[in-house]
C-alpha positions as CSV (number, residue, x, y, z in Angstrom):
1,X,-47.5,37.8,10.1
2,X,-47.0,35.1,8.1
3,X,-43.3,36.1,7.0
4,X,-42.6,36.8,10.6
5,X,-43.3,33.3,11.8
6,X,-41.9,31.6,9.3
7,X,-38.0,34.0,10.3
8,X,-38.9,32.8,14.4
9,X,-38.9,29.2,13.4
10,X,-36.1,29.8,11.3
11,X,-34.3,31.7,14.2
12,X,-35.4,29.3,16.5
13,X,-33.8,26.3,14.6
14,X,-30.7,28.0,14.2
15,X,-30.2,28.5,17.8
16,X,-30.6,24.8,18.4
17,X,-28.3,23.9,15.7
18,X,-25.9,26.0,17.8
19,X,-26.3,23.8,20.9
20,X,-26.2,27.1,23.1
21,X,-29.4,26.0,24.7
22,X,-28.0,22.8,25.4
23,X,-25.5,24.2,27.2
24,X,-27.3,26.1,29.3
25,X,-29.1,22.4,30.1
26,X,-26.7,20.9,30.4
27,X,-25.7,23.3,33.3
28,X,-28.0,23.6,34.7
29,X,-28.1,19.5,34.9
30,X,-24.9,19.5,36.3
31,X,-25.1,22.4,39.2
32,X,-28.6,21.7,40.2
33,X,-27.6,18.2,42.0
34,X,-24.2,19.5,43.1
35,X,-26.4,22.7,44.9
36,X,-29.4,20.2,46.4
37,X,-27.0,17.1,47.4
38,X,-24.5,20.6,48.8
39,X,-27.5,21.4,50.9
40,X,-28.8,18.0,52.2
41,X,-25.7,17.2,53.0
42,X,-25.1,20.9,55.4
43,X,-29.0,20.2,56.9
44,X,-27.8,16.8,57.6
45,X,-24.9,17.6,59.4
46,X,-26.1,20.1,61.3
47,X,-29.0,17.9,62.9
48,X,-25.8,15.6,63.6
49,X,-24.1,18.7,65.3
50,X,-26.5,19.9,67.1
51,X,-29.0,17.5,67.5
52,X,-31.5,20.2,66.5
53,X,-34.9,18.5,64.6
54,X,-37.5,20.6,64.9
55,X,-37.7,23.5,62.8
56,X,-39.1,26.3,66.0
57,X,-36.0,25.1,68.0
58,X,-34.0,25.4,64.9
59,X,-35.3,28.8,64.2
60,X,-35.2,29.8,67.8
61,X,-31.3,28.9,67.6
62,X,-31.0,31.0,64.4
63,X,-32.3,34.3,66.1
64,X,-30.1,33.9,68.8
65,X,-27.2,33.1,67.0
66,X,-27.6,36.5,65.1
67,X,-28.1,38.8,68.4
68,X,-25.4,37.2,70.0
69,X,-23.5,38.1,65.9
70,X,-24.9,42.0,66.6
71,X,-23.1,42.4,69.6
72,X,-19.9,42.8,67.5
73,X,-18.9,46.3,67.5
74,X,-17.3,45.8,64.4
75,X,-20.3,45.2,62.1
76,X,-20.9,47.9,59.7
77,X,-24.7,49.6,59.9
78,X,-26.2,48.2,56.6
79,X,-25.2,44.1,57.5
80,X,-26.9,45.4,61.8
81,X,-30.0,46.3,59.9
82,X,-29.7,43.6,58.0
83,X,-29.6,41.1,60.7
84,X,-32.1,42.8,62.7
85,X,-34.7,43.2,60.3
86,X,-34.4,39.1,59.8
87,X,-34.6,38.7,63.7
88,X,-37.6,40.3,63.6
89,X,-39.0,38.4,60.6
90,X,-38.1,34.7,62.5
91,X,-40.1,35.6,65.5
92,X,-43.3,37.1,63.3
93,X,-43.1,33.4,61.6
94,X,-42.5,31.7,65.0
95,X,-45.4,33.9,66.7
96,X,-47.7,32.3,63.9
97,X,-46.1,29.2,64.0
98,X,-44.8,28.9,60.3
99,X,-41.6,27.3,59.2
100,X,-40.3,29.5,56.5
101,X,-38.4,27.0,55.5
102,X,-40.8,24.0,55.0
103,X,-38.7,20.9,53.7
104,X,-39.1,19.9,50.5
105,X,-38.5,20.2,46.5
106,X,-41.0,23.4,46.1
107,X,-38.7,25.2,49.0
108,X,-35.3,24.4,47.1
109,X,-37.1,25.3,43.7
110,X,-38.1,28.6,45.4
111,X,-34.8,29.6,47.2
112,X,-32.7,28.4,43.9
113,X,-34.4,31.3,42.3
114,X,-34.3,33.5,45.2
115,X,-30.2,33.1,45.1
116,X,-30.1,33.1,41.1
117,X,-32.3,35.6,40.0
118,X,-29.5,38.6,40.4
119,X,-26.8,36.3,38.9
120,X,-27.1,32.9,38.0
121,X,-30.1,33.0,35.9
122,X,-28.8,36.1,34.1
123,X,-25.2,34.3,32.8
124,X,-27.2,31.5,31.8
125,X,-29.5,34.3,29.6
126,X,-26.6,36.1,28.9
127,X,-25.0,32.8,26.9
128,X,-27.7,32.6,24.3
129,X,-28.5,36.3,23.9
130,X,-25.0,38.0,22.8
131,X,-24.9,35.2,19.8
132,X,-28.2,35.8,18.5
133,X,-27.2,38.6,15.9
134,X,-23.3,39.0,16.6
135,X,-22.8,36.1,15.3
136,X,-24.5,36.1,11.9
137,X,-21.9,39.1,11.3
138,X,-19.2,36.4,12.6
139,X,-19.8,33.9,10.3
140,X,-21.2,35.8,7.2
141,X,-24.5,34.6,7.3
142,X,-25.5,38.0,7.8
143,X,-24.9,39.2,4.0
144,X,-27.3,35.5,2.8
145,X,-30.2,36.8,5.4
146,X,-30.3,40.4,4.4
147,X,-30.6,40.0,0.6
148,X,-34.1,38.2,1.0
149,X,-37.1,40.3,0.3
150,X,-38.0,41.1,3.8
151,X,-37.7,44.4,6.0
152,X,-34.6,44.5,8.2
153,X,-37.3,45.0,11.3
154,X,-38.9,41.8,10.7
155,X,-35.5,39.7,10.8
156,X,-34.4,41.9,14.0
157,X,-38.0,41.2,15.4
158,X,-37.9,37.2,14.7
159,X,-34.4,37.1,16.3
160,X,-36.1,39.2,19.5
161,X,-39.1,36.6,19.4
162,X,-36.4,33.5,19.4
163,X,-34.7,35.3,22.4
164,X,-38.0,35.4,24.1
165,X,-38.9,32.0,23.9
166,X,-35.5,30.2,24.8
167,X,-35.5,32.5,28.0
168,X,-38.6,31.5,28.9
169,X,-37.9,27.9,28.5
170,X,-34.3,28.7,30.6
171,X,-36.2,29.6,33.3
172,X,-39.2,27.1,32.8
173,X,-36.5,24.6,32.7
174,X,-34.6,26.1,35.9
175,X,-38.2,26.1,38.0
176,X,-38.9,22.0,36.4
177,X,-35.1,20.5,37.1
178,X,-34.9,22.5,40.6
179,X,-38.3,20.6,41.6
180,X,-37.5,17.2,40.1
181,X,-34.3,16.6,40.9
182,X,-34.0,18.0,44.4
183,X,-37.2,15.8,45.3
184,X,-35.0,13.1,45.0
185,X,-33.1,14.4,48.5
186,X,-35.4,16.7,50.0
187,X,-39.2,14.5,48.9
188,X,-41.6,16.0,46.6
189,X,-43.3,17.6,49.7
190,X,-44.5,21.1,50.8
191,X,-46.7,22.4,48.0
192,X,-49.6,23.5,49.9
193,X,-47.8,24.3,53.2
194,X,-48.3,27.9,54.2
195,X,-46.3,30.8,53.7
196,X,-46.4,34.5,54.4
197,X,-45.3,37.1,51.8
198,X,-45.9,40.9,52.0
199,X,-43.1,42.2,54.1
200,X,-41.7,45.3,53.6
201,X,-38.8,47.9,54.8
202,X,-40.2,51.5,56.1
203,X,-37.6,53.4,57.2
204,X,-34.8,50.8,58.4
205,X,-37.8,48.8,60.2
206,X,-39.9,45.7,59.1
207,X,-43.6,46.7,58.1
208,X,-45.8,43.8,58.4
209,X,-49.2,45.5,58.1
210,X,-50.0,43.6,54.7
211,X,-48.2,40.7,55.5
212,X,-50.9,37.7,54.0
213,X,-50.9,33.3,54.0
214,X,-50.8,32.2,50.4
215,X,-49.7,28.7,49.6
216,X,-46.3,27.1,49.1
217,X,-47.0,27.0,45.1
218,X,-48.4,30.1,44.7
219,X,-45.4,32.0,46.1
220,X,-43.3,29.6,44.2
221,X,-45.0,30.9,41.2
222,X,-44.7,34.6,41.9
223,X,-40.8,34.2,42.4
224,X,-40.5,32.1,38.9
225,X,-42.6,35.3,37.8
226,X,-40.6,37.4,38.8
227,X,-37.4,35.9,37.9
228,X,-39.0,35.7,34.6
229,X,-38.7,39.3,34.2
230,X,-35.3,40.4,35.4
231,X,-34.5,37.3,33.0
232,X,-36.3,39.4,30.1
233,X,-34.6,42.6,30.7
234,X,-31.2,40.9,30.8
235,X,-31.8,39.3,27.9
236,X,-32.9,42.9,25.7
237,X,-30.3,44.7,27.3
238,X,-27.6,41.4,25.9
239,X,-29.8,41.9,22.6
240,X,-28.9,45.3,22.1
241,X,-25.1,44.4,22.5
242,X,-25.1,41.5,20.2
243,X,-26.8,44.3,17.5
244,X,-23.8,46.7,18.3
245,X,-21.1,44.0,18.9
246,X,-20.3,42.0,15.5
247,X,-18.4,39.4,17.2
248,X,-20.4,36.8,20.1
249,X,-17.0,36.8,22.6
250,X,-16.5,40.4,22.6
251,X,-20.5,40.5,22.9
252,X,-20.2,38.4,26.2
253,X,-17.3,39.9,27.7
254,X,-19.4,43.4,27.5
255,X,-22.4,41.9,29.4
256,X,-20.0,39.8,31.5
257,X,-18.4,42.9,32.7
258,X,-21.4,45.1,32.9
259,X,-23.5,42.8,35.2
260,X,-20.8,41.9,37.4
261,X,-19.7,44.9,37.5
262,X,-23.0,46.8,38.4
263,X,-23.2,44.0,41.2
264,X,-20.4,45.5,42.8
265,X,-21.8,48.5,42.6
266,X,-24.6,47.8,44.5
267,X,-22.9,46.3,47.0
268,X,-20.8,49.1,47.5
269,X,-21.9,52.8,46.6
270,X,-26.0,51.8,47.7
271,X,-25.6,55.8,48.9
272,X,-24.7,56.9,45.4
273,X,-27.9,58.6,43.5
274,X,-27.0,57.2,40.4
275,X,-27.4,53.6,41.8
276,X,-31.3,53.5,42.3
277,X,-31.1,53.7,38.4
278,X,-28.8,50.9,37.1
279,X,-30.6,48.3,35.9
280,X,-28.4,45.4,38.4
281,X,-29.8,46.6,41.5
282,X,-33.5,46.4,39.8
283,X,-32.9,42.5,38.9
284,X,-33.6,40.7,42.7
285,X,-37.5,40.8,42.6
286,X,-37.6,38.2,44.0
287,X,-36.6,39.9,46.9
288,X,-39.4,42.3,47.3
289,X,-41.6,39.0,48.0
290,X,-39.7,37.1,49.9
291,X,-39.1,40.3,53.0
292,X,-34.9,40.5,52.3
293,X,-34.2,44.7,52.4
294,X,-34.0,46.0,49.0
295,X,-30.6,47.0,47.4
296,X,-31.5,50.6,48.4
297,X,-33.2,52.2,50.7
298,X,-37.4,53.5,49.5
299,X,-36.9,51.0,46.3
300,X,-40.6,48.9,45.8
301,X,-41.3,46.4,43.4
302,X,-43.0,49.0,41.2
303,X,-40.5,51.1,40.7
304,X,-38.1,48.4,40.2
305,X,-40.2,46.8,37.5
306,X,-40.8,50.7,35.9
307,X,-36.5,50.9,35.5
308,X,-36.3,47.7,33.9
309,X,-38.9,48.5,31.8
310,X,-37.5,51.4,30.8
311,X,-34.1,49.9,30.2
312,X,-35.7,47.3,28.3
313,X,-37.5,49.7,26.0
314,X,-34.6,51.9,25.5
315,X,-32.4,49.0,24.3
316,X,-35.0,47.4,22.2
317,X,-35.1,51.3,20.5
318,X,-31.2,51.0,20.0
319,X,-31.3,47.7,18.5
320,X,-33.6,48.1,15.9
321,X,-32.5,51.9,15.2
322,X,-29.0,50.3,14.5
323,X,-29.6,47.4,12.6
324,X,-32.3,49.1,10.7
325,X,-30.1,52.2,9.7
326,X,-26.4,50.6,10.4
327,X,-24.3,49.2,7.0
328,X,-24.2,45.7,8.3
329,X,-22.9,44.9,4.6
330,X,-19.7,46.5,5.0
């Protein structure tokens, strides 16, 4: 244990010494004010428009702006269940007189991660997780860490134990900046209003049954949970291509091209069987939470969680089967 911790801190040096995770800070430094100033700015406007203040009448507005939207003969079936599924949704918060969208930092810091768990968050994961081993073959560092007298899993493992920390501070640090700075436009205000979390899709319809109150922070919580674990399985899945890949580009371009790419697939072939089992239409958790439809029809949060586990697990087997057994000398 004590050779294994020493390699993590080691590990964990050497990505700082890269400045990757500053990067990803430094991004997210940059984006999070453009995003919150974007958005105070819109609200702001639109009150100016439409003279609208109060968040029922605001609501109210909303729900019959999308009817009037569903009488277009043109929209396809998916978006018309869509849009009617979040009709019904307005009115059960309006009938119980809850604004689903209480102002405030905790309500930016919980809708950032709604819109960047699928994405976002993953590129930023993406960035440190393809260099973690491709580029010790890169530079040649690979040849100085291997001739130590320690076993190729516990190097592997340290580097997997790095990746798990600096992901978990990228989204720690995406959940802390979200809240901090967006106070700053929006107040440090609706922590304890309530919320209601539990809907579900059964059969094309909203299901509402175990529909409960919890508090502002604690469904802030459950969506940083949860984006915590599509971060996780993004970031093995990168793991296992930065163990196959020797160089950190070609690394990034694979993952770059597989997420996006399986993003358009979801978007796209939802009727295809094979799509319930790529790991992209598994990543928006979030989702299940917060009462938006899943990706495809029957999915739950279960037995999204059970295919990104088993992705997860089956990468993790790769990667230290390869790196283990592969000549990483030659």
């Amino acid at each position: 244990m004590r050779n294994l911790y020493q390699l993590t801190r080691n590990e964990t040096l050497k990505v700082l010494r890269k400045k990757r995770f500053l990067v990803v800070m430094l991004i997210l430094a940059v984006l999070i004010p453009l995003f919150a100033y974007g958005q105070y700015h819109d609200q702001q406007k639109m009150k100016a428009q439409t003279g609208v203040t109060d968040w029922r009448a605001e609501l109210g507005k909303e729900i019959t702006e999308t009817e009037r939207r569903l009488a277009n003969p043109t929209l396809d079936e998916a978006r018309r269940t869509q849009m009617t599924l979040r009709i019904e949704q307005n009115k059960y918060y309006l009938d119980r007189d809850i604004n689903p969208s209480e102002p405030g930092a905790t309500t930016f810091a919980r809708i950032f991660m709604q819109f960047g768990i699928s994405l976002f968050l993953p590129l930023l994961v993406i960035v440190i997780a393809t260099d973690i081993v491709s580029s010790e073959h890169q530079d040649g560092t690979i040849k100085l860490l291997l001739t130590r007298p320690v076993k190729r899993w516990r190097i592997l493992m340290s580097k997997y134990l790095t990746l798990l920390i600096f992901t978990t501070l990228t989204v720690l640090a995406m959940g802390v900046l979200s809240f901090l700075i967006s106070g700053i436009f929006f107040g440090y205000r609706g922590w304890d209003a309530p919320m209601l979390t539990g809907f579900s899709i059964v059969n094309g319809t909203l299901d509402a049954d175990n529909v409960r109150v919890i508090p502002h922070w604690h469904l802030l919580l459950m969506n940083y949970g949860l984006g915590w674990i599509a971060a996780i399985a993004v970031a093995t899945l990168s793991f296992m291509v930065s163990v196959l890949v020797r160089g950190t580009a070609t690394g990034m371009g694979v993952m770059l091209a597989v997420l996006i790419g399986g993003s358009i697939m979801v978007q796209l072939a939802t009727d295809f069987p094979l799509t319930k089992y790529v790991f992209t239409t598994h990543l928006n958790l979030a989702g299940y939470i917060n009462g938006a439809p899943p990706a495809v029809d029957g999915l739950t949060l279960g037995y999204s969680l059970a295919v990104l586990a088993v992705w997860s697990a089956a990468s993790l087997a790769v990667s230290f089967a390869s790196f283990t057994k592969r000549d990483v000398l030659a």
